[in-house]
N, C-alpha and C positions, 0 to 999 in steps of 0.2 A: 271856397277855401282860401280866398286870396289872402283875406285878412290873420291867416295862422304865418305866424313866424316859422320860414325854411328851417332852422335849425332843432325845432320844435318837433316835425313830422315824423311819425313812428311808424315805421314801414308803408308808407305811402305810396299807391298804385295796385289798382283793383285787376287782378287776372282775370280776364275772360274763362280761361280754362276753368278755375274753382269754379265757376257755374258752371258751366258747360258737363264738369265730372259731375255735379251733384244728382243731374236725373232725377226719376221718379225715385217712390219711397222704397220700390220692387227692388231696385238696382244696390238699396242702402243694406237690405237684409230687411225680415222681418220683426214687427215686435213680437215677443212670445206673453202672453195676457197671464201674470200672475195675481190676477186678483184671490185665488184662495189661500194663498199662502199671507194674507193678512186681514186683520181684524181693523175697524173702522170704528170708533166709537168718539160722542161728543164728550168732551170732558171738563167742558166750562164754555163762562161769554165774558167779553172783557165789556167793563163801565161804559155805558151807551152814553153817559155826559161826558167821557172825558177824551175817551179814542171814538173820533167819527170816521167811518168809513176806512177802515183797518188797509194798510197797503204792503207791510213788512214786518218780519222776523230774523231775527238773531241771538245766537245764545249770549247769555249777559255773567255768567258764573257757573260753576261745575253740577250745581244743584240741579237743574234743568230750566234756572228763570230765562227767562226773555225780554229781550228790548223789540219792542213795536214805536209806527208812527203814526198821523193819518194821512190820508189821500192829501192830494193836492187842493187851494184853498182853503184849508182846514190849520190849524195852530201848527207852529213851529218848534215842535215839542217832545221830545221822546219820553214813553214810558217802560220803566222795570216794570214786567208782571210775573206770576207765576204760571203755570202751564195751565192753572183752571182761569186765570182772568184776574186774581185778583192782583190790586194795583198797589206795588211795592213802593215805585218813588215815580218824582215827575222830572225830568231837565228839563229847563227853557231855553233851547238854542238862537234866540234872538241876538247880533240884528240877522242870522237865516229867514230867510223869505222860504215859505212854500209854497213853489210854484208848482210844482207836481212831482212831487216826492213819489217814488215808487216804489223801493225794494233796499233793503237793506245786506251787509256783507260783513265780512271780519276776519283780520288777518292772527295770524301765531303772537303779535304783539297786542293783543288785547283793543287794539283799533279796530273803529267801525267806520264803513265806507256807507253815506249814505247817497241814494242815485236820485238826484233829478234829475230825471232826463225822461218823461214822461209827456209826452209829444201827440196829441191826438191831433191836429190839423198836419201834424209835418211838416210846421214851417221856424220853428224856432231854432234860433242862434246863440243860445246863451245854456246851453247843455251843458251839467256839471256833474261831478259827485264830489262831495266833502267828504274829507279824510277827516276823522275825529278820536282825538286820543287827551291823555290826560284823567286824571279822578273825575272826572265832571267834563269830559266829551268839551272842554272848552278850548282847546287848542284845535284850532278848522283850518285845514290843509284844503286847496281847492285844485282838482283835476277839470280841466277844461276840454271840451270838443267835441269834431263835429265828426261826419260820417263819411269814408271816405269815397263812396259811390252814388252821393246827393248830390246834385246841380243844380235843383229850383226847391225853392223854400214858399210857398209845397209843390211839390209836384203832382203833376195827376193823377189822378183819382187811381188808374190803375197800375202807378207807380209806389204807394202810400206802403211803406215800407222802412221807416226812421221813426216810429215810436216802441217805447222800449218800458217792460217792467220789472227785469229779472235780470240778475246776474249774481256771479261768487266769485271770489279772490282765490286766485293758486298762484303761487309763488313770483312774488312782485309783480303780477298781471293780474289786471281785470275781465272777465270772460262774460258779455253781453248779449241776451237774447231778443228779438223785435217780437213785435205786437205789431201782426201785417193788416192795417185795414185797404188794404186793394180789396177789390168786390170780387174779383177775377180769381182769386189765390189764393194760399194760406202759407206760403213759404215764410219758415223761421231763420232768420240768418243771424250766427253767431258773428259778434266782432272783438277784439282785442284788444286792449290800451292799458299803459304800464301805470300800478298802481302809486304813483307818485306825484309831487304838486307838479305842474305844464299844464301847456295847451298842445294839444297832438291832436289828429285826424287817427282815429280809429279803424284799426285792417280787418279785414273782412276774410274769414277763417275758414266757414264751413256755413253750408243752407241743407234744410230740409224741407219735404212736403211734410205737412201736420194739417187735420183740418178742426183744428182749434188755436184760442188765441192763448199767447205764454204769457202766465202772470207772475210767475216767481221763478227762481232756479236755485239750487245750492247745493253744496258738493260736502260729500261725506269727510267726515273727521280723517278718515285712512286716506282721504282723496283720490281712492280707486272710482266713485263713481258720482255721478251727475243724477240733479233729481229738476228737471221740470214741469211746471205745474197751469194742467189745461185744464178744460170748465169740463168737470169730470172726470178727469182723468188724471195722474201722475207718469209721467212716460221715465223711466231709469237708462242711461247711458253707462257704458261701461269704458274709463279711461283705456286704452290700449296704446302701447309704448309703437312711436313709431307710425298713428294712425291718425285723423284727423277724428272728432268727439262723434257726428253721426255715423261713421262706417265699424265703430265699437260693438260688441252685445249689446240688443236692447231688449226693454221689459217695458209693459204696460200695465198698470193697475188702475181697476175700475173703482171709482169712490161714490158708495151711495149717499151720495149730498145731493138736494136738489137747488143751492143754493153759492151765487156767486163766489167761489175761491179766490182769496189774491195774495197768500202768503205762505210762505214755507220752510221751515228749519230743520236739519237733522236732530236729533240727539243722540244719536249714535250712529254707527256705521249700516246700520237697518231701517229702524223707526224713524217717525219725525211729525213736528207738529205742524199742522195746517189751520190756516186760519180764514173765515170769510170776510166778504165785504160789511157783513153785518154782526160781524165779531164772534161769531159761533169758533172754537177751537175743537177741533178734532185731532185724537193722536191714534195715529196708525204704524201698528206694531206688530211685525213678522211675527206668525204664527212659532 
């Protein structure tokens, strides 16, 4: 972290304790599995030539369209679609490199925060998200940093716990969840960094045991609740005032998909569209 400016650091220094409290999942409360209280249906695919390898969601207008992007490697490009797939319009975010775009966010000002910071070896130093506003997403505000409890770029195998594809925006802060490839583990650990242009080292909030990897997160329009999204599952959090996001009410809902999930939007304080790696759109909606 040498190379982040002192004056730059957003609550810098990893408590022992915050892990320490976090324990097993037993100690967090249980999830209560509402999978009947929704319905699961496919409801479109988006353009196999234009969006490869789907990575994010975000609402784009009150209708219910959506801005998506693709995976990492892939064009630097966002698209308007509709909730069945079809393709409204194209931006070309160039000169944006996509280096591994992952998830998409969006604040009360119609800005979209887009995350690369999609990390499979755990060794990269150039972790960003772009802040994008304007008619045409062409004004790029750039959030810089790194993690504040990394020491080696990468680290070992059973330390591998700095790749990241999911997060949402609450109120001038960004709310980050990891994708743990340790062999050993599956802890998610949430971290924090203020939704504005710097370079900061990101505080480290709250961990859970999950034994699945998180590919998406995003928090309902009332902002009472958190929705992350694992390979089959949807696990819901419940904000509670005064409480850290795992020790909140939890839900769990089962999604019969037999197919790579990597994206996730509300459209209301219930429902939300989900999206695969291979562009399938499912919208799942409270009974």
């Amino acid at each position: 972290m040498r190379d982040l400016p002192r004056n730059a650091l957003f609550s810098l220094g990893l408590s022992c304790i915050l892990l320490s409290g976090c324990g097993e999942t037993s100690t967090r409360g249980e999830f209560v599995d509402v999978s009947r209280r929704y319905t699961v249906e496919q409801v479109g695919r988006l353009p196999k030539s234009k969006v490869m390898e789907n990575s994010g969601l975000a609402p784009a207008n009150k209708v219910g369209d959506l801005w998506t992007h693709s995976d990492g490697g892939n064009s630097s490009r966002l698209y308007q679609i509709t909730r069945q797939g079809d393709l409204l319009k194209t931006l070309d975010l160039a000169p944006l490199t996509n280096i591994d775009w992952e998830d998409l966010a969006h604040d009360d000002e119609q800005r979209l925060y887009l995350g690369d910071f999609g990390n499979n070896q755990n060794k990269r130093r150039n972790l960003a998200i772009y802040r994008l506003s304007g008619p045409t997403f062409r004004q790029v505000d750039t959030i810089r940093f790194a993690y504040s409890d990394q020491r080696a770029f990468p680290p070992k195998k059973s330390q591998r716990n700095f790749d990241c594809e999911a997060f949402y925006y609450s109120q001038d802060s960004l709310y980050l969840f990891t994708k743990n490839r340790s062999p050993e583990d599956l802890w998610v650990k949430q971290y924090v960094l203020p939704a504005s242009p710097g370079t900061y080292v990101a505080r480290l909030a709250d961990s859970l045991l999950l034994d699945t990897w998180i590919t998406a997160a995003d928090l309902s329009p009332n902002g009472r609740t958190v929705a992350l999204l694992g390979q089959g599952r949807v696990f819901l959090f419940q904000r509670e005032h005064g409480k850290r996001l795992f020790d909140g009410a939890k839900q769990m809902l089962r999604l019969p998909i037999d197919n790579q999930v990597e994206a996730l939007s509300f459209l209301n304080n219930h429902d939300f569209i989900i999206s695969s790696e291979k562009g399938r759109l499912y919208q799942v909606t409270q009974r």
